[in-house]
Residue frames relative to the residue before (quaternion, step in Angstrom):
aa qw qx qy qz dx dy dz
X 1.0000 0.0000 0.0000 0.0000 0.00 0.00 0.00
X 0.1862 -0.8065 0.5236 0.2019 3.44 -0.75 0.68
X 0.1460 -0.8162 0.5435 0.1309 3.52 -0.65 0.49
X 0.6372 -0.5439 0.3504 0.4187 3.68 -1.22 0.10
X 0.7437 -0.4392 0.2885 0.4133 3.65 -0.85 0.04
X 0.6810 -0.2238 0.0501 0.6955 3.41 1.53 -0.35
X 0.2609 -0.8049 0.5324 -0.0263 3.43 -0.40 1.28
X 0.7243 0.3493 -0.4090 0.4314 3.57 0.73 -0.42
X 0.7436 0.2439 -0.3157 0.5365 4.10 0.76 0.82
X 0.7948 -0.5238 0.3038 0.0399 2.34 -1.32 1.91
X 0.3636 -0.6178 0.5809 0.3856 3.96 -0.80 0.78
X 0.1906 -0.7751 0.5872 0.1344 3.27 -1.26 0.98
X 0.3560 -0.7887 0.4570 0.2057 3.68 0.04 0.71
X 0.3918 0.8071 -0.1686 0.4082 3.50 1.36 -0.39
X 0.8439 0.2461 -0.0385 0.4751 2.63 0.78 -1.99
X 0.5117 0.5918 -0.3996 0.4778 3.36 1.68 -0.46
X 0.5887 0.6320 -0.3213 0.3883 3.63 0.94 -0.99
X 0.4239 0.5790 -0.4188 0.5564 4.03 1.84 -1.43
X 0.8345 0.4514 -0.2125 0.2340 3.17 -0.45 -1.97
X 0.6635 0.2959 -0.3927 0.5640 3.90 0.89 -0.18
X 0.6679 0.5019 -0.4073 0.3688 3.64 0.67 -0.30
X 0.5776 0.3968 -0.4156 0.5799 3.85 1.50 0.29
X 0.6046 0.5577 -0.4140 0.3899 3.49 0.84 -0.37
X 0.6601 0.5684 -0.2324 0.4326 3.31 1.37 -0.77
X 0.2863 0.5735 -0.5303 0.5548 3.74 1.87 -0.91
X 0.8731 0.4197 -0.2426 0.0525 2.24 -1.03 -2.26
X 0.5300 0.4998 -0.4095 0.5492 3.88 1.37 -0.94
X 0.7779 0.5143 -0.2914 0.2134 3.37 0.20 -0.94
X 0.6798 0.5438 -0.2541 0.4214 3.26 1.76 -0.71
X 0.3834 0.7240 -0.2921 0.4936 2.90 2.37 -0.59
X 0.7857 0.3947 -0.2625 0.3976 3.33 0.09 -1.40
X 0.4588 0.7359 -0.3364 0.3671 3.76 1.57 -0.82
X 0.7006 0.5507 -0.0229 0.4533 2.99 0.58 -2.26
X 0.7040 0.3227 -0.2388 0.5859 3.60 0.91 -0.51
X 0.6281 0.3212 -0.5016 0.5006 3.82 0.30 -0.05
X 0.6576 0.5219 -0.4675 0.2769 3.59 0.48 -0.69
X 0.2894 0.7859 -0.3502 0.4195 3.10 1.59 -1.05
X 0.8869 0.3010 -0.0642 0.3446 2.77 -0.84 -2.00
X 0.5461 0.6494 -0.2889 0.4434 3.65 1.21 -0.70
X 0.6363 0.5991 -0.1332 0.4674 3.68 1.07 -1.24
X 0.7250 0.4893 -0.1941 0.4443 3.13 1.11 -1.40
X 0.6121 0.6670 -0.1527 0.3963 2.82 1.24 -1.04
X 0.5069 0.6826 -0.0989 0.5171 3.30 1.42 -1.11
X 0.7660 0.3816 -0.1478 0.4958 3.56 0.72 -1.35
X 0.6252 0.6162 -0.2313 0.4195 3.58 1.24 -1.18
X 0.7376 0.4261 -0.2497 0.4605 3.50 0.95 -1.13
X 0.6862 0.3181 -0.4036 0.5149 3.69 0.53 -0.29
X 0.4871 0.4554 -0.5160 0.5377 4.42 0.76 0.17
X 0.7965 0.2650 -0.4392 0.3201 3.51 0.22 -0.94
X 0.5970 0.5607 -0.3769 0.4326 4.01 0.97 -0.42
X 0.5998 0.6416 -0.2030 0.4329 3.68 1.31 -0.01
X 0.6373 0.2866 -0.1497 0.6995 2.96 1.47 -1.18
X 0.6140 0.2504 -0.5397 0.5187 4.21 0.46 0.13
X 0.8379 0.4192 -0.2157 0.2751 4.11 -0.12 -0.70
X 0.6713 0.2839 -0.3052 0.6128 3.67 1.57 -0.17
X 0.3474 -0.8039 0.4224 0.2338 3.18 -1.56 0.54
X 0.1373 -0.8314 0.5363 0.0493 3.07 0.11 1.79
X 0.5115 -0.5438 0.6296 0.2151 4.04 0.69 0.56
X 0.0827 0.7640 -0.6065 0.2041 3.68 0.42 1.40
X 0.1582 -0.6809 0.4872 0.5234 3.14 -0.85 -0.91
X 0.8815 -0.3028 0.0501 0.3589 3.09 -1.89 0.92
X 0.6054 0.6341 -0.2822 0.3896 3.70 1.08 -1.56
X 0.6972 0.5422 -0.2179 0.4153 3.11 0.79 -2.32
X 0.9084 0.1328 -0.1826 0.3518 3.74 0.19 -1.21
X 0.4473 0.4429 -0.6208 0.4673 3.37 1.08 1.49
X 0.6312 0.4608 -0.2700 0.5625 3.68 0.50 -0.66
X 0.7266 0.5029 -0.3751 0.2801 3.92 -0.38 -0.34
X 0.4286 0.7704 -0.2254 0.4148 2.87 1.50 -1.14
X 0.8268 0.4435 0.0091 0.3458 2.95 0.17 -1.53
X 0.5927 0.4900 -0.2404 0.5922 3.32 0.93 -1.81
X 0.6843 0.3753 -0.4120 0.4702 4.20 0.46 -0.95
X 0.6759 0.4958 -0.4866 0.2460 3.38 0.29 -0.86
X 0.6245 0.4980 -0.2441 0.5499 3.79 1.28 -1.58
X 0.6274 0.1584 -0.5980 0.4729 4.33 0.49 0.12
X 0.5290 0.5185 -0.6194 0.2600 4.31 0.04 0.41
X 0.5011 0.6976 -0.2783 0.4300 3.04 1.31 -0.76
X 0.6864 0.3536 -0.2010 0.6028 3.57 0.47 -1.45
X 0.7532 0.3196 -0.4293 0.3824 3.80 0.12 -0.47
X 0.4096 0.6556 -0.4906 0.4023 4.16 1.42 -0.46
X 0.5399 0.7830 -0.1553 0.2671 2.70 0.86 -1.43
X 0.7233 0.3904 0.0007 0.5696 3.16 -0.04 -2.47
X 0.5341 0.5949 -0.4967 0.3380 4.19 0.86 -0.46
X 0.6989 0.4602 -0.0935 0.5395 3.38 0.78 -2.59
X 0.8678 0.1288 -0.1707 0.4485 4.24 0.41 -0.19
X 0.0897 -0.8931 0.4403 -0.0194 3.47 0.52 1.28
X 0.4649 0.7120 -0.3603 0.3836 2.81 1.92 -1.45
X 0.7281 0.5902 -0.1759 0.3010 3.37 0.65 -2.35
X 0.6580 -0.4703 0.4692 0.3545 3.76 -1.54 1.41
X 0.6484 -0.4420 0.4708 0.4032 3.89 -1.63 -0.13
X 0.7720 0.3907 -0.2409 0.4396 3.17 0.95 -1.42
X 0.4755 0.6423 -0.4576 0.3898 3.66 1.15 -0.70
X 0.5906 0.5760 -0.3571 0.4381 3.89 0.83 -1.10
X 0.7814 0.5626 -0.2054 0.1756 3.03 0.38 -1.74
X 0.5830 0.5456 -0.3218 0.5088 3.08 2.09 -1.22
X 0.6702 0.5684 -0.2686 0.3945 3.45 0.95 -0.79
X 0.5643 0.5423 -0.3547 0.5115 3.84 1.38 -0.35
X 0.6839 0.6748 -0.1057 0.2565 2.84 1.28 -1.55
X 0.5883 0.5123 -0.1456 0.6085 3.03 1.63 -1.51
X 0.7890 0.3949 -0.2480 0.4001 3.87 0.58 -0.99
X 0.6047 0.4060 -0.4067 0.5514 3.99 1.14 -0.46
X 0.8220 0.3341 -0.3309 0.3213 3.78 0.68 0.02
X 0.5343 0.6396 -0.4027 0.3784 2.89 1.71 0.32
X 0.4608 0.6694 -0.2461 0.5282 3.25 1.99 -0.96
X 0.7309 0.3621 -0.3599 0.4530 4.10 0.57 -0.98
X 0.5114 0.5981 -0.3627 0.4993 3.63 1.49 -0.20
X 0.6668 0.5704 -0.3129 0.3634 3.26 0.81 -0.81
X 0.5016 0.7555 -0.1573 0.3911 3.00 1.44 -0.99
X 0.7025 0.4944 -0.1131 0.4992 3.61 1.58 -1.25
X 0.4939 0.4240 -0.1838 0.7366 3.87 1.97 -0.36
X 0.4188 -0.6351 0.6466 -0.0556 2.83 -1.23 1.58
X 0.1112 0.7301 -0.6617 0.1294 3.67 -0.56 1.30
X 0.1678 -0.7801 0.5179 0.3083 3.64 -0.05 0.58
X 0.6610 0.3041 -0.5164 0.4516 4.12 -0.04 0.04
X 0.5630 0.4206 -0.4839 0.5215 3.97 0.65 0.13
X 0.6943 0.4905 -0.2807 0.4456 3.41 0.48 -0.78
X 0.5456 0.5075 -0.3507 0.5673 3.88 1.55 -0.32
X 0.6971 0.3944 -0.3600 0.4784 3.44 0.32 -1.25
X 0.5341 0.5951 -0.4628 0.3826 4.14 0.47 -1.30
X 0.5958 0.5289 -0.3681 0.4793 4.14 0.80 -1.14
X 0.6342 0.5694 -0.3170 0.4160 3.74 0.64 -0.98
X 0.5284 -0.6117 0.4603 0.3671 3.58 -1.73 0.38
X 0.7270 0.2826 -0.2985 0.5499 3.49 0.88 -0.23
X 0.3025 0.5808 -0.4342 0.6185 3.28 1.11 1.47
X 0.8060 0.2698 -0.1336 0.5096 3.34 -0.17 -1.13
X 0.5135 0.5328 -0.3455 0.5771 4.09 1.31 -0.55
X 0.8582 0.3359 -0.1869 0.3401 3.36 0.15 -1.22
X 0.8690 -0.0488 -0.0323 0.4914 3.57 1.07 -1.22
X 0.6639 -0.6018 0.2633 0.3574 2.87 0.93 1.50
X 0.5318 -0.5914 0.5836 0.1642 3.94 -1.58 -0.05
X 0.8817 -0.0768 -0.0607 0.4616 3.36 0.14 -1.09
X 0.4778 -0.5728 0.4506 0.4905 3.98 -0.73 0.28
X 0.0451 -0.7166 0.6960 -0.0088 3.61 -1.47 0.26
X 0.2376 -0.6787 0.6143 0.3250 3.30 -0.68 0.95
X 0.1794 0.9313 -0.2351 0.2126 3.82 0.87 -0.34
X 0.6321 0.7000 0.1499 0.2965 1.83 0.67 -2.63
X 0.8017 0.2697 -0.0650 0.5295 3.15 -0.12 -2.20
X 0.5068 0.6203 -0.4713 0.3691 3.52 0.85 -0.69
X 0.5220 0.5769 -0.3349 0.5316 4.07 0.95 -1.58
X 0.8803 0.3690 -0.2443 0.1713 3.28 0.09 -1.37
X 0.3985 0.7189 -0.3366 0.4594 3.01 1.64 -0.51
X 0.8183 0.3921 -0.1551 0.3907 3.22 0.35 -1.78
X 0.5528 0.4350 -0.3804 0.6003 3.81 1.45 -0.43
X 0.5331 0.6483 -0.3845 0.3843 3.47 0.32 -0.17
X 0.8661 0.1614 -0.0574 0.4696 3.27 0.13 -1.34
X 0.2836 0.5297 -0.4941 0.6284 3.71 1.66 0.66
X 0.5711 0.5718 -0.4633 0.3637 3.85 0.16 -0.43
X 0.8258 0.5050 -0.1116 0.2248 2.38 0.53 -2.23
X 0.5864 0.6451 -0.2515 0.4205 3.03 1.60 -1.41
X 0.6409 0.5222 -0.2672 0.4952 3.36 0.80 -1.25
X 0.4306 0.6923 -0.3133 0.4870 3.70 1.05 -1.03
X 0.7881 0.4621 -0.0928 0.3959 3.11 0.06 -2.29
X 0.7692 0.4403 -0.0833 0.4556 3.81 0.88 -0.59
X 0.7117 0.1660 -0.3745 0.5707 3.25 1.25 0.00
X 0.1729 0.6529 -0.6073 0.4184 3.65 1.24 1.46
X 0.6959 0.5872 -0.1840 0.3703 2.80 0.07 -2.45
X 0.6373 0.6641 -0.2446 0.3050 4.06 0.75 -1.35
X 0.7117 0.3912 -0.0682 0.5794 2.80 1.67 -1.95
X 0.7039 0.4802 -0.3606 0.3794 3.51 0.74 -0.01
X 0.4805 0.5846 -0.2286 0.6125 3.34 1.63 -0.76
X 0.8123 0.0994 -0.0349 0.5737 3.80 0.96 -0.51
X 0.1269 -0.7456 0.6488 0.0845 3.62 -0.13 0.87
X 0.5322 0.5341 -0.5679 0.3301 3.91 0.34 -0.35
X 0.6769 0.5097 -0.4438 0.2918 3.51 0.62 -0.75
X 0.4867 0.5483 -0.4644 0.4967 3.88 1.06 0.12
X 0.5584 0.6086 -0.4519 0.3368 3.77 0.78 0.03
X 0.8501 0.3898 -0.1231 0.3320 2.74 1.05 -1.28
């Protein structure tokens, strides 16, 4: 005869009710821990990438056309990874992806108050000057370096739940 795991007490709805309300912490501290995450990073990226366009650190030629960029599109992916913690690495990425190349498109359509603000320093920081197919290429590839990195200090926290303790 099989019986239930403990038949002589009652299903306690209660306790099922505990058990989704810690599942629900715990998602929640998850989703917490990862925007901050992503928030932090984010933090560090924007003053490297305004360093390498505004000080002369005597790059070479490649580094301080290309770097620019590739930093601006992993702030992007981590801005990003802040407002949609909920959302997979790669789910972001399509969503960085789609927006840092819709913006270098944008770039090809005159808009004169976009085209006023683009003259400005938080213009030229924010939505660039000229289009580049280039460009989207950088971004792509800063992009999904995010993600990966993104993707791996998931895996870390799942492979180790203690790290939500701390």
């Amino acid at each position: 005869m099989i019986e239930s795991i403990d038949s002589s007490r009652p299903f306690n709805p209660s306790l099922s009710s505990s058990i989704n309300n810690v599942i629900k912490i715990t998602s929640f501290l998850s989703f917490a821990r990862r925007s901050a995450i992503c928030a932090i990073l984010l933090l560090i990226t924007i003053p490297i990438g305004l360093a390498v366009r505004l000080l002369p650190l005597g790059l070479p030629w490649f580094l301080y056309k290309y770097l620019g960029s590739t930093l601006w599109a992993v702030a992007l992916y981590w801005f990003l990874g802040t407002l949609l913690p909920k959302l997979r690495p790669r789910a972001v990425a399509t969503i960085a992806i789609l927006v840092a190349t819709l913006l270098e498109l944008s770039r090809l359509i005159p808009i004169a108050p976009i085209d006023a603000f683009r003259l400005t320093f938080a213009g030229k920081i924010l939505l660039g000057r000229y289009f580049s197919l280039k460009n989207i290429a950088a971004y792509i590839f800063a992009i999904a370096l995010a993600a990966t990195a993104d993707h791996l200090l998931l895996k870390r926290d799942q492979q180790n739940p203690d790290n939500l303790a701390n």
